[in-house]
Structures are given as structure tokens and as C-alpha cells.
C-alpha positions in Angstrom: 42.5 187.8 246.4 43.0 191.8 246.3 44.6 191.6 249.4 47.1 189.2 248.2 47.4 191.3 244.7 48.1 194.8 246.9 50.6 192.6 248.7 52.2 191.5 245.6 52.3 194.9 244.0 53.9 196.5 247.1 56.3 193.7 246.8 57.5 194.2 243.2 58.0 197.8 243.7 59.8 197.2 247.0 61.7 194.8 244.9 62.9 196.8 242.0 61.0 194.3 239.6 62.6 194.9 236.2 59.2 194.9 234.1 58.1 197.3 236.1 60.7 200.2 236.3 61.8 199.2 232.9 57.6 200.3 232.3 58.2 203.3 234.8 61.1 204.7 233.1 59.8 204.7 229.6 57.2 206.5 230.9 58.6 209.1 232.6 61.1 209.5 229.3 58.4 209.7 227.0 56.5 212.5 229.3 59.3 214.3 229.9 60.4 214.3 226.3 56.7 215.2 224.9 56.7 217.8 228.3 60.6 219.7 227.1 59.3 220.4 223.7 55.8 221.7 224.3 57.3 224.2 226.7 59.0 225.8 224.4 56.2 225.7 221.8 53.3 226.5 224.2 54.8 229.2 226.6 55.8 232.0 223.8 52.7 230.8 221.6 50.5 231.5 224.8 52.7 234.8 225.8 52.8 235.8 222.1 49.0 235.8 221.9 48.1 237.5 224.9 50.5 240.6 224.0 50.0 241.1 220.7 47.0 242.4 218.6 46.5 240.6 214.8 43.5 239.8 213.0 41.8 236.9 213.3 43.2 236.5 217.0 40.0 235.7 218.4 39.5 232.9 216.3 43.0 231.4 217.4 42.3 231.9 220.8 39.1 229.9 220.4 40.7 227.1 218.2 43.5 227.0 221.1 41.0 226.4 223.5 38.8 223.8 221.5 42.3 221.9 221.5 42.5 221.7 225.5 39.3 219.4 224.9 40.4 217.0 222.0 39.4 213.4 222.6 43.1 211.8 223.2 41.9 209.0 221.0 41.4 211.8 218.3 44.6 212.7 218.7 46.0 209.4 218.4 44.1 208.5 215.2 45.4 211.7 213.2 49.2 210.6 214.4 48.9 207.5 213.2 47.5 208.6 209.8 50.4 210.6 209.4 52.6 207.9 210.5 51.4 204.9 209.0 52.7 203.5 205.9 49.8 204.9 203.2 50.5 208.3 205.3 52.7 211.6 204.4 55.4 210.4 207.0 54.6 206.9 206.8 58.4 206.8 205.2 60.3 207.9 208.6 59.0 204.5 210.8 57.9 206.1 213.8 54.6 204.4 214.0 54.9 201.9 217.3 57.9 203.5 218.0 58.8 205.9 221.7 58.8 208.8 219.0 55.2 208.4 217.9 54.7 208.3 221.5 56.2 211.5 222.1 54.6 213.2 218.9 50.8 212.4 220.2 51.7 213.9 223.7 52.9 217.5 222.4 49.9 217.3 220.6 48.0 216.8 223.8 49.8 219.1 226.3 50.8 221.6 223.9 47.5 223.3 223.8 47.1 223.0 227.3 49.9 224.7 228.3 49.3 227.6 226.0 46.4 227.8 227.2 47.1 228.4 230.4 49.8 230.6 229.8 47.9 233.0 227.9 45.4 233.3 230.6 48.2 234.1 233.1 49.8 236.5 230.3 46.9 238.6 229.5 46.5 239.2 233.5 50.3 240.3 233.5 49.7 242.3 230.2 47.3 244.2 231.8 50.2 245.3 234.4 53.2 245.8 231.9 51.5 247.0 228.7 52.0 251.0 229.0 55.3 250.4 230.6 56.7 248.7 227.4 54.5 251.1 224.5 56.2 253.9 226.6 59.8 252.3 226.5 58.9 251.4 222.5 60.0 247.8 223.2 59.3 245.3 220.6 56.5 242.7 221.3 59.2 239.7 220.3 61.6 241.7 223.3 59.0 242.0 226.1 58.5 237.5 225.6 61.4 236.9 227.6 60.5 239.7 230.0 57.0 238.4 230.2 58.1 234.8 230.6 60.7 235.6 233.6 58.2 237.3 235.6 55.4 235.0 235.2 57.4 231.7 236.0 56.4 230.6 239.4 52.9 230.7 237.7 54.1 228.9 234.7 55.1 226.3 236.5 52.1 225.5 237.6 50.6 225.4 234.1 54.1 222.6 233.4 53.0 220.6 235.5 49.6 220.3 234.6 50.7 219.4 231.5 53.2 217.0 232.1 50.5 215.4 234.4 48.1 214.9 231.8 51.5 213.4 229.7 52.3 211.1 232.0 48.6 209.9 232.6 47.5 209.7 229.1 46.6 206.1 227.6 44.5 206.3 224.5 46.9 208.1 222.1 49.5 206.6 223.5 48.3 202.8 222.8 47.1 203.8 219.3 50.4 205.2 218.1 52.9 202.6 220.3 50.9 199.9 220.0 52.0 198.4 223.4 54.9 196.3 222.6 56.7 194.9 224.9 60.0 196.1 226.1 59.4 198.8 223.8 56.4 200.9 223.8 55.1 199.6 226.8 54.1 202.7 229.6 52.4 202.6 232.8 48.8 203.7 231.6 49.3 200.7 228.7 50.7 198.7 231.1 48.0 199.0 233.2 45.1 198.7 231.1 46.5 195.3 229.6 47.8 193.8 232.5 43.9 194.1 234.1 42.4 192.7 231.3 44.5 190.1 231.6 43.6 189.6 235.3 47.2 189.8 236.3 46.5 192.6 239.4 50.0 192.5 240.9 51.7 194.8 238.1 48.5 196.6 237.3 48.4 197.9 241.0 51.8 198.3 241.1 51.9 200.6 238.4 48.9 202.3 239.8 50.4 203.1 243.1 53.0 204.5 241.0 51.0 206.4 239.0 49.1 208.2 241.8 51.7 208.5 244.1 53.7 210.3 240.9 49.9 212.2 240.6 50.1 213.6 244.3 53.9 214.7 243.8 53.3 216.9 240.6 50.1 218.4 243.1 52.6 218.9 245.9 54.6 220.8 243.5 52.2 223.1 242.2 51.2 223.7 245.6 54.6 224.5 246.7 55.3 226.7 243.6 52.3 229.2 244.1 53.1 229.3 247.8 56.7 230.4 246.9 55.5 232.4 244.2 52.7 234.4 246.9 55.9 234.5 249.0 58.7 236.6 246.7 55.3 238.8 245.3 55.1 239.8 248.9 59.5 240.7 249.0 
């Protein structure tokens, strides 16, 4: 039986099975969406803390970080409380919509990238900092600066978040409520189609899913080596 199911799924996906790269693309649209706008949140939020001295920055820091390890189901449940219909938003209509979707993932990545960022940007702070207090150069001038020399690194930390994106299934199914043709994505996908026992699309999706999981690892892997390469120019 799961040899005739791993058959099946290569088959669909050698196919082009409509469900499934109908499933694929919303996916990758919603992740990439969720991935375009937490970049330019995270990345000066995380370059903006490490640089700059304020009170209370600790604390911020340590919030940031508690963030990296919210529950995605947490997450989920406080989106859909601001979206429902009793809720302060509840008057838009995103709830089980692509854009509910997309607000639970920048939720989820947003503090991981920022995260990340502001580890490598306190490293590279350490390098700059006397260069630009000599120079007198604004702390909102030296992000950009900051930003450009970091980026092979930051990369890395994109990545990683559009990983955990693409991957993520309990937010998600709370605020899209896996509808059909609408708000169906892979991890959804996969989770109903097994309990369902139909393993064809559910494997399908899942070779997808990892094969899409080793390509973002590739790339990381590629990036640092051709970041370790131009440091050495």
C-alpha cells in the first residue's frame, strides 16, 4: 500500500496534477509574501538595535528573543481574535482569507529574522563602531551601510525564515481555515489529506515540501561559502 501511494505521489507531481501545484503555488505566494515584508521590518529593527544605545534595550532584546519561541498556534489564536468578527479588525474580512495567512507568518518570521540579524549586527558593530562616532555619522545613516556589508550573512538569516514560512501549519490552519481552492497550503494540505488516508497527495506534497527544505539549505550553504570567498578578496 505505501509503495503504491509513493508511486502515486511521484506520479501526480510528474503529472502536473492541478490540486497539487494549485496547493504548491499558494504556498509559495503566501511565504514569499509573509517573507518580503518581514525583511524589511526585521532587518533594520535587528540592525537598529544592535547599533544604537536606548533605555530599556535590554528588555527589547529579551522580548525579541521570547518571540523566536512563540507557540505558532499562539500566534494563530491572537490573529484570529483580531480578525474575527467580535475583534478590532473583525470589519476588514480577512479571517479565512490568503491575507490572514500572510499576517500570522510575519508574525512568525519577523522576530526570527531580527533576531538573527541583530546577532550578526552587533558582531559587525564591534568592527565599524569608532569608524562611524569618528566620521559623526548618524545611527539612521550607518543602517544602510550596515545592511550592505552584512548581506551574504543576512541571507542566511532570509532564508531561515522563509523556511520556517513555508513549513508552518498551525497558524496557518487557524487563520485560513483550509478551504479549498482557497486557503489550502502544502502543510494544510498535508495534514488533512492523511487524516483522511488519502497518501498519494499527502506524499506528494511532502516530497515537495522537503525537497523545497534541502534547496533553501543548499542556498544558505552556498551563500556563506560565497560570502567566506569575497571576505578573503
Amino acid at each position: 500500500m505505501l509503495t503504491d501511494a509513493f508511486s502515486e505521489a511521484v506520479s501526480l507531481i510528474a503529472s502536473g496534477n492541478e490540486d497539487l501545484f494549485e496547493i504548491l503555488l499558494l504556498s509559495v505566494e503566501v511565504s514569499l509574501t509573509a517573507l518580503s515584508i518581514s525583511v524589511l521590518l526585521a532587518l533594520p529593527l535587528g540592525t537598529l538595535l544592535a547599533i544604537s544605545h536606548f533605555a530599556g534595550k535590554r528588555v527589547v532584546i529579551t522580548c525579541l528573543n521570547a518571540l523566536m519561541a512563540m507557540p505558532p498556534v499562539v500566534i494563530g489564536l491572537l490573529v484570529y481574535l483580531m480578525l474575527s468578527r467580535s475583534g478590532p479588525l473583525g470589519v476588514l474580512g480577512l479571517l479565512y482569507t490568503p491575507t490572514a495567512m500572510v499576517i500570522a507568518q510575519i508574525l512568525l518570521i519577523t522576530p526570527i529574522i531580527a533576531s538573527l540579524a541583530h546577532q550578526t549586527m552587533e558582531d559587525l558593530h564591534v568592527e565599524y563602531a569608532e569608524l562611524f562616532q569618528s566620521l559623526r555619522v548618524s545611527t539612521f545613516r550607518t543602517i544602510p551601510v550596515y545592511l550592505w556589508d552584512a548581506r551574504y550573512s543576512l541571507v542566511t538569516a532570509v532564508l531561515a525564515g522563509f523556511g520556517r514560512a513555508v513549513s508552518e501549519v498551525g497558524a496557518v490552519i487557524i487563520v485560513g481555515g483550509n478551504i479549498d481552492h482557497l486557503t489550502r497550503v502544502m502543510t494544510t494540505a498535508i495534514a488533512l489529506e492523511t487524516a483522511k488516508g488519502e497518501l498519494a497527495l499527502a506524499l506528494a506534497l511532502g516530497i515537495i515540501l522537503v525537497g523545497m527544505a534541502l534547496l533553501v539549505n543548499a542556498a544558505v550553504m552556498s551563500v556563506r561559502a560565497l560570502g567566506q570567498r569575497r571576505a578573503y578578496v
